[in-house]
BATOR-173250 format. One line per 10 residues: number of its first residue (from 1); their letters; for each residue x, y, z of N, C-alpha, C. Coordinates in nm, 2 decimals, padded with zeros to 4 digits, m for minus. Atoms other than C-alpha are relative to their C-alpha. Example, Ala and Ser with C-alpha at 12.3 -4.5 7.8 and 13.67 -1.06 7.14 Angstrom:
BEGIN
1 = as = 00.09/m00.12/00.00/01.23/m00.45/00.78/00.09/00.12/00.00; m00.09/m00.11/00.00/01.37/m00.11/00.71/m00.08/00.11/00.08 $
END
This chain:
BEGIN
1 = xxxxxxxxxx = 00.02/00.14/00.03/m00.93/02.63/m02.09/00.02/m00.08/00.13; m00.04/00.05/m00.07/m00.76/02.53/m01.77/m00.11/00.01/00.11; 00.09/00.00/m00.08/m01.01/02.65/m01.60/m00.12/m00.04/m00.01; 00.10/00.11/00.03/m01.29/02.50/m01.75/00.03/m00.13/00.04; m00.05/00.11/m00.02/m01.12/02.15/m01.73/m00.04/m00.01/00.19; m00.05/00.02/m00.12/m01.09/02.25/m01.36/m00.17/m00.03/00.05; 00.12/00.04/m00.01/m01.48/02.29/m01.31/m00.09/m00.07/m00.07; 00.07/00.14/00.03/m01.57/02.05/m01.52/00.03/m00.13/00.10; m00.04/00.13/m00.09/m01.38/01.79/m01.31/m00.08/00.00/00.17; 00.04/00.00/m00.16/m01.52/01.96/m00.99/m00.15/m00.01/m00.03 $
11 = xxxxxxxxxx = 00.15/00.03/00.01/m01.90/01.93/m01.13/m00.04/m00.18/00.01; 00.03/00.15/m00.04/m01.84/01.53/m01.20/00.02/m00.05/00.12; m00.03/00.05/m00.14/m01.70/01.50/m00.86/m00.15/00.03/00.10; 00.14/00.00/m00.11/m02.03/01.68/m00.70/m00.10/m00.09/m00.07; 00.08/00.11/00.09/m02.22/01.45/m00.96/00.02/m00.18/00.10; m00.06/00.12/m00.04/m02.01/01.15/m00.82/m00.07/m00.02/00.12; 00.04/00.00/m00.17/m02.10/01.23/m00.43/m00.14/m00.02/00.01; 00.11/00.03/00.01/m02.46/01.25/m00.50/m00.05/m00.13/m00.05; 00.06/00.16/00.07/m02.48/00.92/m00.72/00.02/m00.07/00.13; m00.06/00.09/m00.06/m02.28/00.77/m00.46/m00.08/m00.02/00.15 $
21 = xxxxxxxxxx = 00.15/00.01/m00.13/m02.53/00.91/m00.16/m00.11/m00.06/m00.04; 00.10/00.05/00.03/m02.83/00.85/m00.34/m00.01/m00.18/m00.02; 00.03/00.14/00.04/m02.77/00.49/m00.46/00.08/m00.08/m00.01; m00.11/00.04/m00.03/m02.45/00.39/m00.33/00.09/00.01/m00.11; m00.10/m00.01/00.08/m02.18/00.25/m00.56/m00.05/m00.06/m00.14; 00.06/00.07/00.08/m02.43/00.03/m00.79/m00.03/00.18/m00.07; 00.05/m00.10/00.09/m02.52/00.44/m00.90/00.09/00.09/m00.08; m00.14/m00.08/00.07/m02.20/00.57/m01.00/00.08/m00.09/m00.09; m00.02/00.05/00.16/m02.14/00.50/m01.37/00.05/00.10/m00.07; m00.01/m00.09/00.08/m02.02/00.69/m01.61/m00.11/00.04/m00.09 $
31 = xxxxxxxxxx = 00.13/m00.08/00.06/m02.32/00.72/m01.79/m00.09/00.09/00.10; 00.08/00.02/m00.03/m02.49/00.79/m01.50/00.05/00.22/00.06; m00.10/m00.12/m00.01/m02.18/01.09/m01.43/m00.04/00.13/m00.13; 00.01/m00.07/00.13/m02.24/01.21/m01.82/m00.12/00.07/00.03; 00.08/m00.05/m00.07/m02.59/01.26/m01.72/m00.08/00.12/00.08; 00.00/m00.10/m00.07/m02.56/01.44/m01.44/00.04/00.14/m00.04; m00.10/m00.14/00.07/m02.30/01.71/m01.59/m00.04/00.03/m00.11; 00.00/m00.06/00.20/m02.43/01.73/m01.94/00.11/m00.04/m00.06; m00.09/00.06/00.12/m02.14/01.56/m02.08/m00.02/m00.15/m00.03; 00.03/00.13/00.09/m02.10/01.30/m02.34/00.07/m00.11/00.08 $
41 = xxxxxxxxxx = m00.04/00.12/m00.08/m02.01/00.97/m02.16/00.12/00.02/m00.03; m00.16/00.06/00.04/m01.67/00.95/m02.37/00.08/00.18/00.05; m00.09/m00.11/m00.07/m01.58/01.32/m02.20/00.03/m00.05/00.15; m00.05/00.07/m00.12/m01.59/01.16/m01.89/00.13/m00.06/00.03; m00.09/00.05/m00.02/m01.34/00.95/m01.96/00.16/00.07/m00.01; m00.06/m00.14/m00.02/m01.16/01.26/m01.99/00.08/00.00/00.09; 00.00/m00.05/m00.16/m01.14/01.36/m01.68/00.03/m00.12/00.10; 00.00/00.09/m00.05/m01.13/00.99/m01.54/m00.01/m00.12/m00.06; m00.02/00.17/00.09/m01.01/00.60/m01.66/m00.07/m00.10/00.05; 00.12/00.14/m00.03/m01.25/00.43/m01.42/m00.06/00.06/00.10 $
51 = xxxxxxxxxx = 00.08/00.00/m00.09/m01.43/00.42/m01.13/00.06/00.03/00.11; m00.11/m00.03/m00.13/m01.18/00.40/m00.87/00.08/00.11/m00.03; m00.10/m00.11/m00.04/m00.99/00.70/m01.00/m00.12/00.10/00.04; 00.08/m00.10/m00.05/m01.32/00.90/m00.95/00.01/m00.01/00.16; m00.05/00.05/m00.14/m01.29/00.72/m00.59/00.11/00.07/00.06; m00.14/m00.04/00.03/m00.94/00.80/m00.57/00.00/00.13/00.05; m00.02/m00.13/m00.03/m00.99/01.16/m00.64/m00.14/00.05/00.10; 00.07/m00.12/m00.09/m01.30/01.25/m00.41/00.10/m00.06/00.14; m00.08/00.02/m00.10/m01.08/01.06/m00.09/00.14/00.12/00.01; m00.12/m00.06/m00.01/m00.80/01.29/m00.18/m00.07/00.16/00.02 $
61 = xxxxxxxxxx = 00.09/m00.14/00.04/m01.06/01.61/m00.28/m00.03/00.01/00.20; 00.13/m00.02/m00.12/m01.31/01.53/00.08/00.10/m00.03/00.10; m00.04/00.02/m00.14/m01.07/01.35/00.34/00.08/00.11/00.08; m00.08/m00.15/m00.08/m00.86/01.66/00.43/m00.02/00.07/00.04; 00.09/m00.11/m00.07/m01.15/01.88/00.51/m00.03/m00.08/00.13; m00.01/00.05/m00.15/m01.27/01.64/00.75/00.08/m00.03/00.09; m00.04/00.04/m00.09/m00.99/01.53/00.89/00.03/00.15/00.09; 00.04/m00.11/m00.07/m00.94/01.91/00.95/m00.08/00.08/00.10; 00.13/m00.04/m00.08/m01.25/01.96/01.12/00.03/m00.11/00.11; m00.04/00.09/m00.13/m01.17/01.66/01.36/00.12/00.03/00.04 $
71 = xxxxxxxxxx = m00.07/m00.03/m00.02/m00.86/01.80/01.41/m00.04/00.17/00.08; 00.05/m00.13/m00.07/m00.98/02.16/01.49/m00.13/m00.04/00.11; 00.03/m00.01/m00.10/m01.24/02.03/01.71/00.03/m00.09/00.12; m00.08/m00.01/m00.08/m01.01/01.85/01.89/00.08/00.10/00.08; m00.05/m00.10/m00.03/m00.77/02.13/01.93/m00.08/00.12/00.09; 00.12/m00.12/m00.08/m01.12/02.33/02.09/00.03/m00.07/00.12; 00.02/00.04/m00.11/m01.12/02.09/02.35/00.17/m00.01/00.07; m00.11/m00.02/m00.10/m00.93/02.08/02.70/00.07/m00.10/00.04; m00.06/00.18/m00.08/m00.85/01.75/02.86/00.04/m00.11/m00.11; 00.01/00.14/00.07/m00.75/01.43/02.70/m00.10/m00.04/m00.04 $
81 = xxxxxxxxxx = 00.17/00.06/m00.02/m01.08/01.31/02.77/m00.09/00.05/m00.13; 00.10/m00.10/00.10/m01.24/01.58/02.61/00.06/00.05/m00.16; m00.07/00.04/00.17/m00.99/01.55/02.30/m00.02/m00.12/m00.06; 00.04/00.16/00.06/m01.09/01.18/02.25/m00.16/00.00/m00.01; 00.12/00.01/m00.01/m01.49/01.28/02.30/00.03/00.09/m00.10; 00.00/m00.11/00.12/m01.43/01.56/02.03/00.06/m00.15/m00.12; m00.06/00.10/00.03/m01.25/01.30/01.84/m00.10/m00.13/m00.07; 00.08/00.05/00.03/m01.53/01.09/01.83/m00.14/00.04/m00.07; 00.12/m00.05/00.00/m01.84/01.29/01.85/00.04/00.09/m00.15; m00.04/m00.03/00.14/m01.66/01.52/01.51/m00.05/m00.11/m00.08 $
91 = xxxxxxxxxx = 00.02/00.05/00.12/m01.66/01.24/01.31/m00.09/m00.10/m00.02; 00.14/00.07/00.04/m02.01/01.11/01.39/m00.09/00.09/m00.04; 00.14/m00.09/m00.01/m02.14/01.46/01.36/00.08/m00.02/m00.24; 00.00/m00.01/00.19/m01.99/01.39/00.95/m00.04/m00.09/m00.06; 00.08/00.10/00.01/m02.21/01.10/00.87/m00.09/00.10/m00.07; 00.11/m00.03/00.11/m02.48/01.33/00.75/00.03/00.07/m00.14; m00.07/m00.09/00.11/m02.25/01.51/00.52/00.00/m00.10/m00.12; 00.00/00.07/00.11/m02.30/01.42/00.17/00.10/m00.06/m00.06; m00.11/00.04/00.01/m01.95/01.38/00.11/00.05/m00.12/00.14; m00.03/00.09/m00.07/m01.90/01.14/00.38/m00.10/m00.14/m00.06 $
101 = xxxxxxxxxx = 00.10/00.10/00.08/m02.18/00.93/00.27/00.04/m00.06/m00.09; m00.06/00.08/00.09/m02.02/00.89/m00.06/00.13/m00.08/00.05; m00.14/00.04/m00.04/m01.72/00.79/00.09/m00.06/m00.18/00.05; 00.09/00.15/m00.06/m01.91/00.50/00.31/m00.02/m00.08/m00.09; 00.02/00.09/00.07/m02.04/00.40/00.02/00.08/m00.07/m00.10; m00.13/00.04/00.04/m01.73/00.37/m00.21/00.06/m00.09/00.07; m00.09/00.08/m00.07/m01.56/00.21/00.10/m00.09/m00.23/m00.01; 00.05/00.12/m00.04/m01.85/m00.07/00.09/00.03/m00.10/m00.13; 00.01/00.04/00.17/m01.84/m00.15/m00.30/00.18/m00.08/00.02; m00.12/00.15/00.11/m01.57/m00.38/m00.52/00.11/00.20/m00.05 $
111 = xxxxxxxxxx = m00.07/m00.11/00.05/m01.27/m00.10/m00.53/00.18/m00.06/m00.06; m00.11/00.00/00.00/m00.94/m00.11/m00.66/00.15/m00.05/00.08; m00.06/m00.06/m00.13/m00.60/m00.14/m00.46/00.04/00.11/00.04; m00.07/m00.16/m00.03/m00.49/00.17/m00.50/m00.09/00.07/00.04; 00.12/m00.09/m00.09/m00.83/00.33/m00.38/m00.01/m00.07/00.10; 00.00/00.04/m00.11/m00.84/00.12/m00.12/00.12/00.04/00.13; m00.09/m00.06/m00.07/m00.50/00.21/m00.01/00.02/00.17/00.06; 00.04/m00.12/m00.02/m00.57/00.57/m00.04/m00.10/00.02/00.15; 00.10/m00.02/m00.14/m00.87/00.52/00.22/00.06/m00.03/00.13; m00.04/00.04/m00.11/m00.68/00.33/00.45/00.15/00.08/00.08 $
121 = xxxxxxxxxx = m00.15/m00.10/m00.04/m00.36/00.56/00.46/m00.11/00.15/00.03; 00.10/m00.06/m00.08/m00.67/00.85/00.51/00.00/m00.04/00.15; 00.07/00.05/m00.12/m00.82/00.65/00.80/00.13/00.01/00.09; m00.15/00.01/m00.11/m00.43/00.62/00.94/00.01/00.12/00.05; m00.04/m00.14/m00.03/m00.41/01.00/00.92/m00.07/m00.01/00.12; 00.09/m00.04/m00.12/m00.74/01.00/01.16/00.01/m00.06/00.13; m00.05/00.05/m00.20/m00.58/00.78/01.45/00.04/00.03/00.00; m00.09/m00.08/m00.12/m00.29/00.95/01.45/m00.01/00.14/00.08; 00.10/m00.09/m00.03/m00.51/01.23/01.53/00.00/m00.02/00.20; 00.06/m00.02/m00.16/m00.60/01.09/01.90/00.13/m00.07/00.10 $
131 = xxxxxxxxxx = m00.10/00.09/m00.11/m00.28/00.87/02.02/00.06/00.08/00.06; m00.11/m00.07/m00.11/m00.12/01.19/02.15/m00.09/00.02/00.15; 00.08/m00.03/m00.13/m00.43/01.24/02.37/00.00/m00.17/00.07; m00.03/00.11/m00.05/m00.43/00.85/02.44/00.17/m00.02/00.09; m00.09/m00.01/m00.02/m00.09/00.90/02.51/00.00/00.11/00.15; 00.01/m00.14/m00.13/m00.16/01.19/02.80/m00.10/m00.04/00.06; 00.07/00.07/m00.06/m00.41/00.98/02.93/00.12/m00.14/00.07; m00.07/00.17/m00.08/m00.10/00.70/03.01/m00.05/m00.13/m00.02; 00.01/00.09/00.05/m00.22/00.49/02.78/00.13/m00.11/00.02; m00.17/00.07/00.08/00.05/00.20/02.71/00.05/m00.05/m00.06 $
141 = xxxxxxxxxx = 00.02/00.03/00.13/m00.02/00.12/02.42/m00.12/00.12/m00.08; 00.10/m00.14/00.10/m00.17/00.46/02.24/00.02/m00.02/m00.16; 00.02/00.03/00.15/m00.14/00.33/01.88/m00.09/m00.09/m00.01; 00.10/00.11/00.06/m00.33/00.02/01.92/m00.11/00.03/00.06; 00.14/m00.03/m00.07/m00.58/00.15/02.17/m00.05/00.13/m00.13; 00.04/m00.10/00.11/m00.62/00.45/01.86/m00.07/m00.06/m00.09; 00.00/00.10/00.05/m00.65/00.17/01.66/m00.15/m00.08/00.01; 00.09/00.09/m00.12/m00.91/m00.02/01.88/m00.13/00.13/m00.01; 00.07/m00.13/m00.02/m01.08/00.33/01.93/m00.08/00.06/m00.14; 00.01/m00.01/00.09/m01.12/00.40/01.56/m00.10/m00.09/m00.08 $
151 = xxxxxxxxxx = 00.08/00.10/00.02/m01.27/00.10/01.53/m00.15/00.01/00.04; 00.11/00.01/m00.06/m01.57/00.12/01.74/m00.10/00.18/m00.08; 00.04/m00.09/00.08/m01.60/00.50/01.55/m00.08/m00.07/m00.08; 00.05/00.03/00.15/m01.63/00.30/01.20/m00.13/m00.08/00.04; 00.09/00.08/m00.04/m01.88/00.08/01.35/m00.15/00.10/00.06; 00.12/m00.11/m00.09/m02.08/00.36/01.53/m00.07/00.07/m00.15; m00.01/m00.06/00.12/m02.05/00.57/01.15/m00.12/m00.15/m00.07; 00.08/00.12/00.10/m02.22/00.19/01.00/m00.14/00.03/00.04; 00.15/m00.02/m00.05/m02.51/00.21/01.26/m00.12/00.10/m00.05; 00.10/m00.13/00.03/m02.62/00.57/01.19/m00.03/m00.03/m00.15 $
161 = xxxxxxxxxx = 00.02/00.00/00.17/m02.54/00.51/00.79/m00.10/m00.08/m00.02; 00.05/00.06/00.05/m02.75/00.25/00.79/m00.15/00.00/00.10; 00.16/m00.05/m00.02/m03.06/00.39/00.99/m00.02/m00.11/00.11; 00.06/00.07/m00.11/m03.03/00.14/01.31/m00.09/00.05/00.07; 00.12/m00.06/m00.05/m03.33/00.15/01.54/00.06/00.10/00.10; m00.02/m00.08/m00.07/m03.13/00.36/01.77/00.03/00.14/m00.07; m00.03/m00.14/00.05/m03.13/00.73/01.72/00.17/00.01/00.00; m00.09/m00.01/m00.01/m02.80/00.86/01.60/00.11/00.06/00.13; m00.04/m00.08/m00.10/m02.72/01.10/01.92/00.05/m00.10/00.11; m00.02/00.11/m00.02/m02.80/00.78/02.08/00.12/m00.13/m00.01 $
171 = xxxxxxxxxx = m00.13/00.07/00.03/m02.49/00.60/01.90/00.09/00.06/00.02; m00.09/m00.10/m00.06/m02.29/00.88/01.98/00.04/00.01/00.10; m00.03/m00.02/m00.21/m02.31/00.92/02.36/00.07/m00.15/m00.02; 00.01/00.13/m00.04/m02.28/00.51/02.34/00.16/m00.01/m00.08; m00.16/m00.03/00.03/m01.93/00.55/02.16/00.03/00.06/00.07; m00.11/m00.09/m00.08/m01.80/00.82/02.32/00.04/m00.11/00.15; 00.01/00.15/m00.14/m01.91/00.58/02.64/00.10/m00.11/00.02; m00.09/00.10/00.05/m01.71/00.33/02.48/00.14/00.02/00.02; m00.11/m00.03/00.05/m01.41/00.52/02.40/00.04/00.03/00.14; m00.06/00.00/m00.11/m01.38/00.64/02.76/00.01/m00.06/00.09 $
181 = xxxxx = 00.06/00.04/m00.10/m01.53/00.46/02.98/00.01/m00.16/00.01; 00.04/00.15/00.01/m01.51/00.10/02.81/m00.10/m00.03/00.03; 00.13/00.09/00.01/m01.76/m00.22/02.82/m00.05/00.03/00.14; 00.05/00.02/m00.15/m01.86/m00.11/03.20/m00.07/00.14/m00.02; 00.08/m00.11/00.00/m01.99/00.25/03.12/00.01/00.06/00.11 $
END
């Protein structure tokens, strides 16, 4: 039984990611969940009391792979430099990922606070990720320049998500650019 429960919850979740890529947050409904999985709308509620706990639980399910993966291809790289361009270039290469996607789009929508706080205590995990290399660089302020730096990511992640006329590889070099080099390139 336990284990049914278990992949049932993990079927609405890949159900959730796909509504949530395909047609942002306006697509993720519970009917729209029932649907997808073959369950009756009121099994849903099962498994989940609203919308934001579906939220909730893919942030808690998906952000820990990636931060891992930004974290391991940091750790590949040598220099500071080259730990803040890993750093960056990671988590523009997770944009195309389905599960990022949903995430973007959950983050744009009408959420909760408690899923909001979830994302944002995530996102914290992922600067503290680069201030030790900001910090080995002689930063002197390596929290807020992380900070600052994270920023120009989320912003780089908007462009590609949203199909600007520049190619994505294109917003990538032009971050990283950013991140090292600053407004003078």
């Amino acid at each position: 039984m336990a284990e049914h429960r278990t992949m049932q919850r993990r079927a609405l979740l890949d159900a959730a990611r796909a509504l949530l890529s395909e047609g942002g947050t306006e697509a993720l409904t519970f009917p729209a969940l029932a649907e997808r999985t073959g369950l009756a709308r009121s099994s849903v509620y099962e498994y989940f009391r609203s919308r934001a706990a579906v939220v909730e639980e893919l942030c808690a399910v998906d952000f820990p792979v990636w931060a891992a993966e930004v974290e391991a291809a940091m750790e590949a790289a040598g220099t500071p430099e080259d730990r803040i361009e890993a750093y960056v270039r990671s988590q523009l290469a997770l944009v195309g990922d389905r599960r990022h996607r949903a995430v973007v789009a959950i983050s744009a929508g009408e959420l909760d606070a408690g899923a909001r706080e979830k994302i944002r205590a995530a996102h914290g995990g992922l600067v503290a990720m680069v201030v030790a290399a900001l910090s080995d660089l002689g930063h002197a302020e390596p929290r807020l320049a992380a900070m600052l730096l994270q920023g120009v990511v989320d912003v780089a992640v908007r462009r590609i998500e949203l199909g600007a006329a520049e190619d994505p590889e294109v917003i990538t070099r032009a971050a990283v650019t950013m991140a090292l080099r600053g407004v003078t390139g």
